[in-house]
C-alpha positions, -999 to 999 in steps of 0.1 A, spaced: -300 -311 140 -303 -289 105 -339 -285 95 -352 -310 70 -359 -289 45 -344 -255 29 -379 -238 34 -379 -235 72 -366 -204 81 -331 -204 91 -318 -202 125 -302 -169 138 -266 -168 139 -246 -174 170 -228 -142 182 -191 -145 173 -177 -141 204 -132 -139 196 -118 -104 202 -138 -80 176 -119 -46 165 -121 -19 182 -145 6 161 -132 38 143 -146 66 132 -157 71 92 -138 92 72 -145 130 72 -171 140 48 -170 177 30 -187 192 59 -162 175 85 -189 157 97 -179 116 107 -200 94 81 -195 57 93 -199 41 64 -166 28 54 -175 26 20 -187 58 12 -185 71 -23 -147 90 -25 -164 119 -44 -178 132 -7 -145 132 4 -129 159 -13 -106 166 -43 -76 144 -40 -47 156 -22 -12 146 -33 6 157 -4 -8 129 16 16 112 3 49 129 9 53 111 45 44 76 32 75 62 55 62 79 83 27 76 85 28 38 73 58 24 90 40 -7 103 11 -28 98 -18 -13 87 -43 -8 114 -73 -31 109 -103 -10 132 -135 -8 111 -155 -35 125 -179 -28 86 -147 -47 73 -145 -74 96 -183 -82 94 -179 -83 55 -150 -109 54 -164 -129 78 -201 -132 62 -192 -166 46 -184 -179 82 -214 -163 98 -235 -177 75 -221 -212 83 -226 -215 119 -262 -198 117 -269 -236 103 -254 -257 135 -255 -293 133 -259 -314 168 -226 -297 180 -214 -332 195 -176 -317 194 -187 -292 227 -208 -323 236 -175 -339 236 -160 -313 254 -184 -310 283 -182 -347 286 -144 -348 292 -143 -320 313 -164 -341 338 -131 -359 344 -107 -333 334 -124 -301 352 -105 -273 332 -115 -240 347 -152 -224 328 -125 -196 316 -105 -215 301 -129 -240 291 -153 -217 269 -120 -209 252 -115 -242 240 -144 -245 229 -147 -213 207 -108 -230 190 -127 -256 182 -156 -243 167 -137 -220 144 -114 -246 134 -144 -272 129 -167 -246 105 -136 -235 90 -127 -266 80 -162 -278 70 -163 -246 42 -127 -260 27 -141 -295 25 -172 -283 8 -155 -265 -18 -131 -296 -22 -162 -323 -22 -185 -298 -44 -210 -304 -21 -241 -291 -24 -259 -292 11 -244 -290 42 -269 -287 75 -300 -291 51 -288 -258 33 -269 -246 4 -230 -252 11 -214 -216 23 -195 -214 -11 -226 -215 -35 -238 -183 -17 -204 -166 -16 -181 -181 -42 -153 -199 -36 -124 -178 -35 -145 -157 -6 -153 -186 14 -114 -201 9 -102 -166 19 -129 -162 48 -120 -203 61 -85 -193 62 -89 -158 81 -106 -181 108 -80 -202 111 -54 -177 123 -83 -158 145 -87 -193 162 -47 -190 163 -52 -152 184 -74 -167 206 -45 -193 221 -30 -158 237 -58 -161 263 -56 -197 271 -13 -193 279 -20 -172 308 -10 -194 338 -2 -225 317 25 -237 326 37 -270 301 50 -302 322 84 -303 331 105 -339 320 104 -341 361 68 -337 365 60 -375 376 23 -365 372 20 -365 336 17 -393 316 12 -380 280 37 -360 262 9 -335 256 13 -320 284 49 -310 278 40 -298 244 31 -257 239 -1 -246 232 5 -239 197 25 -270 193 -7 -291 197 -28 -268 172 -3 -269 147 0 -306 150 -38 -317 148 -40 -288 116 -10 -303 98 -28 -337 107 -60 -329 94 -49 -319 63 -27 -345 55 -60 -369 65 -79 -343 37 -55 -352 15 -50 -386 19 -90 -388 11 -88 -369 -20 -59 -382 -33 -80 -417 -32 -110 -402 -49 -92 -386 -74 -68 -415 -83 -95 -442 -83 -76 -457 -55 -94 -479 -27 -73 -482 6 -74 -508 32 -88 -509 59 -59 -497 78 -52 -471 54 -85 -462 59 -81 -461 93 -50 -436 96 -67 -417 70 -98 -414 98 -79 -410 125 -56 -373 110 -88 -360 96 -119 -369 117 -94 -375 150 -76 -342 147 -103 -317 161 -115 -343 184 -83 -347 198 -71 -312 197 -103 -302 223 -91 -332 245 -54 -324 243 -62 -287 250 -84 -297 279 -54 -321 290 -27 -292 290 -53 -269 310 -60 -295 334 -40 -311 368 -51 -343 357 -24 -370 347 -47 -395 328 -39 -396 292 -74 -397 273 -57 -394 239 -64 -431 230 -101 -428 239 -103 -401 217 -91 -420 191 -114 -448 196 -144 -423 194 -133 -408 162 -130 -439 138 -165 -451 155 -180 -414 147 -162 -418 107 -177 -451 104 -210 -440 120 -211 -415 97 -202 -429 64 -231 -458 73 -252 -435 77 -251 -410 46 -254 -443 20 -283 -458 44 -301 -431 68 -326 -406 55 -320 -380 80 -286 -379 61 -305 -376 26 -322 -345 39 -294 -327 54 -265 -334 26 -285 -351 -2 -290 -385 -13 -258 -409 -8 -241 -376 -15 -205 -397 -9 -210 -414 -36 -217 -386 -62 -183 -375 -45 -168 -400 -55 -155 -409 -23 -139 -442 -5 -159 -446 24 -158 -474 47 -186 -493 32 -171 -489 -6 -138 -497 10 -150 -533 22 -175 -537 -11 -147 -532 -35 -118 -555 -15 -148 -580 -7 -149 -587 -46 -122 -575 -61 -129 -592 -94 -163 -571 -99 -156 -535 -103 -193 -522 -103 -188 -496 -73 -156 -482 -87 -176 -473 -116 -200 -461 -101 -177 -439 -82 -155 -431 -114 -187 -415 -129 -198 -392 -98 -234 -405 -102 -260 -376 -92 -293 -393 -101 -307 -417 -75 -313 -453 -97 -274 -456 -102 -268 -444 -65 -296 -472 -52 -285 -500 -74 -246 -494 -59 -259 -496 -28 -278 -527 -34 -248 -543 -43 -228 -536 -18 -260 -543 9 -267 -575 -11 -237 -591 -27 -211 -579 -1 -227 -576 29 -211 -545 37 -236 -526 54 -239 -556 77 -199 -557 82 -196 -518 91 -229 -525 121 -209 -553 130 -175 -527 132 -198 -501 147 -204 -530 175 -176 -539 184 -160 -506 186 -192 -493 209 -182 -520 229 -146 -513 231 -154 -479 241 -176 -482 267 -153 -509 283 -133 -479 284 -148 -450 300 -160 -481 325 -123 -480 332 -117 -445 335 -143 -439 362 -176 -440 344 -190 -409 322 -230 -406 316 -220 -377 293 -201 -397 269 -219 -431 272 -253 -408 260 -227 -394 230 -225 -437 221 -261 -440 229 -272 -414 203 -242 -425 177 -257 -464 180 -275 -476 143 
């Protein structure tokens, strides 16, 4: 968990760990000594010399070459930064705990992992910048430090690194031939990059969907809700698993698990930033609702009474001070009951779950992921 407060002293950053550059040496300096500081002033270079460009065809025919790791580390500060603040990691807790059924080889396994990572703190810096958040983690969101075009820039970069680091995981897969009677699931007749590029594509369209609502003033269902939960929140959950499943001889399909743990976790999670205070300290006080945004408890407050539109004013206005955040959610505690609806959801769904990994063999790593998730 993110320290409670922005005065502790922040944790050190993980070591990136997908394929680095190979280093260069610096440009010559008057002396024709190497210098490897890439962004040495051009005056110690040297007069400029226009014949260095009369074999521009020749000498740039390709792609640029991309070898001073100085660069690299400079685009991908804003992402650094990010993961030196890590949350409770319950995606790799998620991963360890399917692997307990799946067994995908360590190798191949850690790879995974590092996919989902990337794509997971990627997309938390794009959702910042489209929320306006302010926290994240208990510290300042990745774009107030960098700016936003960086931080876009440095989210997307990520994305296609977490792309280059597939190339590892296709060595000896194989996908599932129509014959193979010992798959169940199409995902394991689907490419590697066919199951990234779905779960992104469905992600984003969840993204979407969400602002599209807050933007427009428009409160879903419940089943809109739902799907909504189930592209955005399900996507990287059930990218790890579907990974896992197309590195692994197993035939069980855990897809619909997955999905099961995902709308529990969105609902979980929306309960607890209008009503938990460890949420207040990481993100800020009922931070949704300064957002703006239709989460499951404003979703059953406004359809409970649709004849009093108190929280949709409350989210036209983006609130930031605290008495108009507390009275909405006195409303919606008191007068529609939903905070005691979404425990009741949360219940049933817990159950449903467990029933389910009872099922499936029985997991003690997954029944502790419900066990911490329980309000």
């Amino acid at each position: 968990m993110a320290p409670s407060s922005s005065s502790s002293p922040p944790r050190p950053a993980p070591t990136l760990q997908y394929p680095q550059p190979k280093p260069a040496p610096g440009p010559l300096s008057p002396n024709h000594t190497r210098t490897t500081d890439p962004f040495a002033p051009l005056i110690n270079a040297g007069p400029p010399n226009a014949g260095q460009w009369d074999d521009f065809l020749v000498k740039h025919s390709g792609a640029p070459p991309w070898e001073d790791p100085a660069f690299e580390s400079s685009l991908m500060e804003p992402f650094t930064y990010t993961i030196s603040h890590p949350g409770k990691d319950i995606r790799r807790t998620m991963i360890a705990a399917f692997n307990r059924w799946l067994a995908v080889p360590e190798d191949k396994l850690e790879i995974i992992s590092r996919v989902v990572n990337m794509l997971h703190n990627a997309s938390l810096m794009m959702d910042d910048v489209e929320d306006d958040s302010a926290l994240r983690r208990g510290f300042p969101v990745t774009h107030k430090i960098y700016g936003i075009p960086q931080t876009i820039n440095t989210a997307n970069l990520v994305y296609f690194l977490a792309y280059q680091e597939l190339f590892a995981l296709r060595d000896g897969h194989r996908p599932a031939s129509p014959d193979d009677k010992a798959s169940t699931s199409p995902t394991r007749s689907m490419g590697l990059d066919e199951l990234v590029t779905e779960e992104l594509i469905n992600l984003h369209r969840g993204q979407g969907l969400d602002l599209f609502w807050r933007d427009s003033l428009i409160c879903p269902t419940e089943e809109e809700y739902v799907a909504m939960v189930l592209n955005k929140t399900g996507g990287l959950f059930r990218l790890a698993v579907k990974l896992m499943m197309a590195c692994s001889a197993s035939p069980i399909d855990y897809v619909p698990l997955v999905n099961l743990i995902s709308v529990l976790f969105q609902i979980r999670d929306d309960y607890a930033n209008l009503e938990l205070k460890e949420y207040s300290e990481n993100k800020g006080f009922a931070e949704d609702l300064t957002e703006g945004k239709f989460s499951f408890i404003v979703v059953h407050s406004v359809r409970a009474d649709t004849s009093n539109r108190v929280v949709l004013n409350v989210l036209q206005k983006r609130p930031s001070t605290p008495s108009t955040k507390k009275y909405a959610i006195e409303y919606m505690r008191d007068h529609t009951h939903s905070f005691e609806y979404a425990v009741g959801v949360l219940r049933s769904l817990d159950a449903q779950a467990r029933g389910e990994i009872e099922r499936l063999g029985g997991n003690p790593v997954l029944v502790g992921i419900l066990d911490m998730l329980k309000v």
